[in-house]
PALUMKE-214420 format. One line per field, with one value per residue (C-alpha): residue number from 1; residue in one letter; chain; x, y, z. Coordinates in steps of 0.1 Angstrom, whole numbers. Example, Ala and Ser with C-alpha at 12.3 -4.5 7.8 and 13.67 -1.06 7.14 Angstrom:
residues 2
n 1|2
res a|s
chain A|A
c1 123|137
c2 -45|-11
c3 78|71
//
This chain:
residues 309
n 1|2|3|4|5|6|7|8|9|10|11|12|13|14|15|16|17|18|19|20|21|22|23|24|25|26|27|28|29|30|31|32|33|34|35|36|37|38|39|40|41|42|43|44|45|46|47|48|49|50|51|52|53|54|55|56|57|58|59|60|61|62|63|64|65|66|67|68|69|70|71|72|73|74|75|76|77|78|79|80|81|82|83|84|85|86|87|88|89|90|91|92|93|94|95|96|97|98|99|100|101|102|103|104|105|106|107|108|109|110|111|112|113|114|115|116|117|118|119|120|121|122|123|124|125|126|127|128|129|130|131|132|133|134|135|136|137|138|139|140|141|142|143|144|145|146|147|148|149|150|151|152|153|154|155|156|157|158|159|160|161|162|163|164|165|166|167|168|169|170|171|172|173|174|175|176|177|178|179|180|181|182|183|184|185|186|187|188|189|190|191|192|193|194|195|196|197|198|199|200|201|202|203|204|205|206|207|208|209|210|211|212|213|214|215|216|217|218|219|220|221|222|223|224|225|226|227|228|229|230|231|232|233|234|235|236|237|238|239|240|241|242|243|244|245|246|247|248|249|250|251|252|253|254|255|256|257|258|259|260|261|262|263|264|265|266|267|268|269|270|271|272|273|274|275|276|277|278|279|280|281|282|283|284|285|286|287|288|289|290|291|292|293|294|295|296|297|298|299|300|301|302|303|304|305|306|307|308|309
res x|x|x|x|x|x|x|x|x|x|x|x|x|x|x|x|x|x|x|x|x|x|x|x|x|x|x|x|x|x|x|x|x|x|x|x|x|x|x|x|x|x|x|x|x|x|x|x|x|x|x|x|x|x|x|x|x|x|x|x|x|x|x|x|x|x|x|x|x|x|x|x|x|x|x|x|x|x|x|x|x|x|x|x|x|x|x|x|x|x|x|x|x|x|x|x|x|x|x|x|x|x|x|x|x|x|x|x|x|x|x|x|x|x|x|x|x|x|x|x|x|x|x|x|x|x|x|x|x|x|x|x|x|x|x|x|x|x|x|x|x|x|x|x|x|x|x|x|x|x|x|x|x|x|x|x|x|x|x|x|x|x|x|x|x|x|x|x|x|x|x|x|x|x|x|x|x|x|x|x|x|x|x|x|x|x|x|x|x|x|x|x|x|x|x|x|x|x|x|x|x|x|x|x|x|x|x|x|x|x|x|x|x|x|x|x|x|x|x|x|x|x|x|x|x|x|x|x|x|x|x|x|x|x|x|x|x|x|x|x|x|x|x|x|x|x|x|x|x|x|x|x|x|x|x|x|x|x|x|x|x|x|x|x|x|x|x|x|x|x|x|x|x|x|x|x|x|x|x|x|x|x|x|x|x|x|x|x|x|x|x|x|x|x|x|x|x|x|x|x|x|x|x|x|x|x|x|x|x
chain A|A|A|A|A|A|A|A|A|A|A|A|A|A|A|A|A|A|A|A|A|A|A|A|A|A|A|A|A|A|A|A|A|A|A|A|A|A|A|A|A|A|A|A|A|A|A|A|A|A|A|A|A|A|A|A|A|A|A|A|A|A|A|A|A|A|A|A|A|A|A|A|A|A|A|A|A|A|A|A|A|A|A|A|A|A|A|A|A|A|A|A|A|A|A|A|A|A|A|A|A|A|A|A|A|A|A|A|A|A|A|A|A|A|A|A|A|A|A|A|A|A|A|A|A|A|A|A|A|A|A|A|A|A|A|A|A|A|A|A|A|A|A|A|A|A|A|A|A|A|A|A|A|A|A|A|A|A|A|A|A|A|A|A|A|A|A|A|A|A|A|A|A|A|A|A|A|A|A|A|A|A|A|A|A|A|A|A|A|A|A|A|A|A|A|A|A|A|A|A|A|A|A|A|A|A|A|A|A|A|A|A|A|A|A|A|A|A|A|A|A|A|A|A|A|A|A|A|A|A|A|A|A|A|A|A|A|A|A|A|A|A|A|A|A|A|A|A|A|A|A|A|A|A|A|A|A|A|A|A|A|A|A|A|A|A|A|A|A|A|A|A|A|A|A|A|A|A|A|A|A|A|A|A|A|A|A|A|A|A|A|A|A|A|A|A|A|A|A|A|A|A|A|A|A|A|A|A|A
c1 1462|1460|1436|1451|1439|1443|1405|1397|1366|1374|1382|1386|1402|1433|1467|1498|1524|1550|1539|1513|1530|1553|1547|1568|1546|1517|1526|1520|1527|1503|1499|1502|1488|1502|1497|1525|1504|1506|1544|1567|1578|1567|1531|1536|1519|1539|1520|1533|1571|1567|1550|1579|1598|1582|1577|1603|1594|1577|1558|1565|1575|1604|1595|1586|1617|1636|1615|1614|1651|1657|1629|1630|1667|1677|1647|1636|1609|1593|1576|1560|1522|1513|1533|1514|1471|1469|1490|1493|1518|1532|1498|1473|1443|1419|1439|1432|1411|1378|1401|1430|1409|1395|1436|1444|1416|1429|1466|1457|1442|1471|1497|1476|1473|1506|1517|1492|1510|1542|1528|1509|1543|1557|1533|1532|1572|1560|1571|1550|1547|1542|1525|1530|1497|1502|1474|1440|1439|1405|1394|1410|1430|1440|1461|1425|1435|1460|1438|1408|1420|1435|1408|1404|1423|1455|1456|1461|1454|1476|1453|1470|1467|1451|1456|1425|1431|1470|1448|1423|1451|1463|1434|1429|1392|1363|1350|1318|1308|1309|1277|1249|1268|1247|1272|1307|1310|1336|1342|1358|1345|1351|1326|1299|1304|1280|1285|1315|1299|1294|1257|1236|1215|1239|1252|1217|1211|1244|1235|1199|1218|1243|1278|1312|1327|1357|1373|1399|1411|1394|1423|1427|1394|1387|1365|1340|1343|1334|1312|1291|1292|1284|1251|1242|1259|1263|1290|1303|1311|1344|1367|1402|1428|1457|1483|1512|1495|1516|1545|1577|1587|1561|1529|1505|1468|1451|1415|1394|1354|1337|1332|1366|1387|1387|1407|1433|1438|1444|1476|1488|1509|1504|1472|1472|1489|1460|1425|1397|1376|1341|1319|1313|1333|1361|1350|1345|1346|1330|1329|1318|1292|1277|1281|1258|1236|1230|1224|1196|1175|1180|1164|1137|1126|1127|1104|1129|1125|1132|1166|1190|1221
c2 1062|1075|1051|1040|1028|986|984|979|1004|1027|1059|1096|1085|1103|1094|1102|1099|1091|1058|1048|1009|1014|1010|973|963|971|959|991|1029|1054|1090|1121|1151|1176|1209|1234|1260|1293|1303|1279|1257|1287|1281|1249|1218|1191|1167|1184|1179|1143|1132|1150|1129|1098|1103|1088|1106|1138|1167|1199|1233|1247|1274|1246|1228|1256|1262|1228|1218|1206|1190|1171|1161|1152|1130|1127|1152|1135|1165|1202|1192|1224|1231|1231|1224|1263|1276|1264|1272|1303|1322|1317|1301|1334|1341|1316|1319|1294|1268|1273|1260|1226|1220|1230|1210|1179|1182|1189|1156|1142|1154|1142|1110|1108|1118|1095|1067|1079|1081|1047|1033|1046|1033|998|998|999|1038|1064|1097|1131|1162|1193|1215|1253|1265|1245|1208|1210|1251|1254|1226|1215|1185|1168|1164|1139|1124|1116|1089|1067|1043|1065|1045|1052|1087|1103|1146|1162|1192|1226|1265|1278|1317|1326|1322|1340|1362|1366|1373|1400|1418|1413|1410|1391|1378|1357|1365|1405|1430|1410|1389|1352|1337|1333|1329|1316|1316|1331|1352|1320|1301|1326|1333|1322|1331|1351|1373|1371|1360|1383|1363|1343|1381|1387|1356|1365|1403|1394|1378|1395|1381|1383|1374|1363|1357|1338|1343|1377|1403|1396|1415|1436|1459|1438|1421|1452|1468|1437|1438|1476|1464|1443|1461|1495|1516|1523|1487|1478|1456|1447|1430|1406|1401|1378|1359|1350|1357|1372|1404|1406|1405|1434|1450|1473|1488|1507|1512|1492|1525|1534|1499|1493|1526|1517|1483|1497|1507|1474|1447|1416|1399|1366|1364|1379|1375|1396|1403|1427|1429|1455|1432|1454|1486|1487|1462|1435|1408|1428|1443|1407|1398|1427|1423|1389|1399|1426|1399|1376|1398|1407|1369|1367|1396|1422|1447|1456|1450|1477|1476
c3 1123|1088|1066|1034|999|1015|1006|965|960|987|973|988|1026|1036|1028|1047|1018|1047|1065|1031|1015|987|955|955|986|960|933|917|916|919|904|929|923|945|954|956|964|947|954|964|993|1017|1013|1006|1031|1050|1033|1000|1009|1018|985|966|986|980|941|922|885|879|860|865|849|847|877|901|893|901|930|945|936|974|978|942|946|907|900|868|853|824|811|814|820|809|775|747|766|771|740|699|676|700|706|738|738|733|705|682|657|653|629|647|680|662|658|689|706|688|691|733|735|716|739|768|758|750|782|800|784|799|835|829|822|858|878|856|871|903|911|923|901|912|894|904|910|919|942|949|926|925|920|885|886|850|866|858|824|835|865|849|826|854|881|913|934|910|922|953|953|978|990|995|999|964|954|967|1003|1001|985|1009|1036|1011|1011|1057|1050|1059|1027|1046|1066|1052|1058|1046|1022|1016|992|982|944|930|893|855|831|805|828|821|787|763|725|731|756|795|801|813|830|850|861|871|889|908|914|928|960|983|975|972|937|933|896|882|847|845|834|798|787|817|795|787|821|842|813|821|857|857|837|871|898|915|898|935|944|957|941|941|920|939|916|926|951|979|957|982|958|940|958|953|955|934|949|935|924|897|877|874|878|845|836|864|851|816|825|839|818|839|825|841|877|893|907|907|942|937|964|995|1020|1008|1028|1065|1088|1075|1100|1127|1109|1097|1132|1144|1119|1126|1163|1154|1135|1154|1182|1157|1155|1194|1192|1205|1178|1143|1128|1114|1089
//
């Protein structure tokens, strides 16, 4: 039997938004964060569709209304969550200039706490509120602006498929294991920026181990992004851009070599609906070639003789 939030100060257990008590049988509504995955009701969870059901008032864009208009049935959507935290005054974020961004930063804050009061005042009428999450809530999830001002057992985060993993199946490799890959690193470029610039030694720290990378966030600047990698990695490394991530239509891969992907990108418009993937798992057959590799030192340990890539 599914547990349920019954307990005060038991946070994190798993909640079937079908058979969990109603808000009137709490006295109280809660937020949902839920993810829609990256595309839709098609790679979208059960779990998913039965908190849209069970919401009464929402957040959501305008593309998630339009694609979730069965499922969302005429309730009322309060607000776009994300109008006006990643843009000011019609430019993006990255485009603002240093006293633009001390407005910006300010008038973010203002609309979330604005907004806050507005879910506050759903869940205060006993209803249960749902915001809709693309991809992973928790892997670059801004729906934690909204979460974090509320107690944790106000909210309820409806895991679901993130980007990287209809990514992943885009791509039909093995990202780990891969070769003699140790680690899967998953990050942005604005993560490891320092002063403006990608950090060096973060790169360094990264290129010293056997890993994939995977970035989010990385095709605005792609110069600077693989000039910096090129400063840390072999010019001959795979890598490969997913655009459209389990997007029907519009799905697609670009591959190429560290050296030259920056050229190839140059000639692509789309700068944000994609995600970056550099590492050798990319060539060959990865998995079996961690597998045998794993056999071979394994024998060396047990005495059986040196080991081979």
């Amino acid at each position: 039997m599914p547990a349920s939030f019954d307990s005060p100060g038991v946070t994190g257990e798993w909640i079937d938004a079908s058979t969990d008590a109603s808000p009137g049988e709490r006295g109280y509504g809660r937020l949902f964060v839920i993810s829609t995955g990256p595309a839709g009701p098609r790679t979208c969870t059960l779990q998913a569709l039965e908190a849209l059901e069970r919401v009464q008032v929402l957040a959501a864009p305008e593309q998630q209304v339009q694609l979730f208009g069965d499922y969302i049935a005429g309730k009322p959507v309060l607000f776009d969550p994300w109008k006006g935290l990643f843009d000011f005054k019609g430019k993006r974020v990255w485009d603002l200039g240093e006293a633009e961004r001390e407005r910006f930063q300010e008038e973010r804050f203002r609309l979330r706490d604005e907004r806050v009061g507005l879910i506050r005042e759903v869940l205060a009428a006993g209803q249960d509120f749902g915001l809709l999450e693309t991809g992973n809530p928790c892997l670059f999830g801004p729906g934690h602006w909204y979460k974090e001002p509320f107690d944790p057992d106000e909210v309820v985060i409806i895991p679901g498929m993130g980007c990287d993993a209809a990514a992943m199946a885009a791509l039909g490799q093995s990202t780990i294991p891969a070769h003699d890959v140790r680690y899967l690193v998953q990050t942005s470029p604005y993560s490891l920026t320092v002063d403006g610039r990608l950090d060096r030694a973060a790169l360094e720290d990264i290129a010293r181990h056997a890993c994939t990378l995977v970035l989010y966030m990385a095709l605005r600047d792609t110069g600077h992004v693989f000039e910096a990698l090129r400063e840390v990695l072999p010019g001959d490394t795979p890598c490969a851009v997913v655009y459209w991530a389990g997007y029907p239509g519009r799905q697609r891969v670009l591959r190429g070599r560290l050296d030259c992907m920056s050229a190839d990108l140059s000639e692509e418009e789309e700068d944000f609906m994609g995600l970056l993937f550099v590492g050798r798992f990319l060539e060959g057959k990865p998995y079996e070639a961690s597998l045998n590799r794993l056999g071979r030192t394994r024998g060396k340990v047990a005495g059986a003789g040196p080991a081979d890539e």
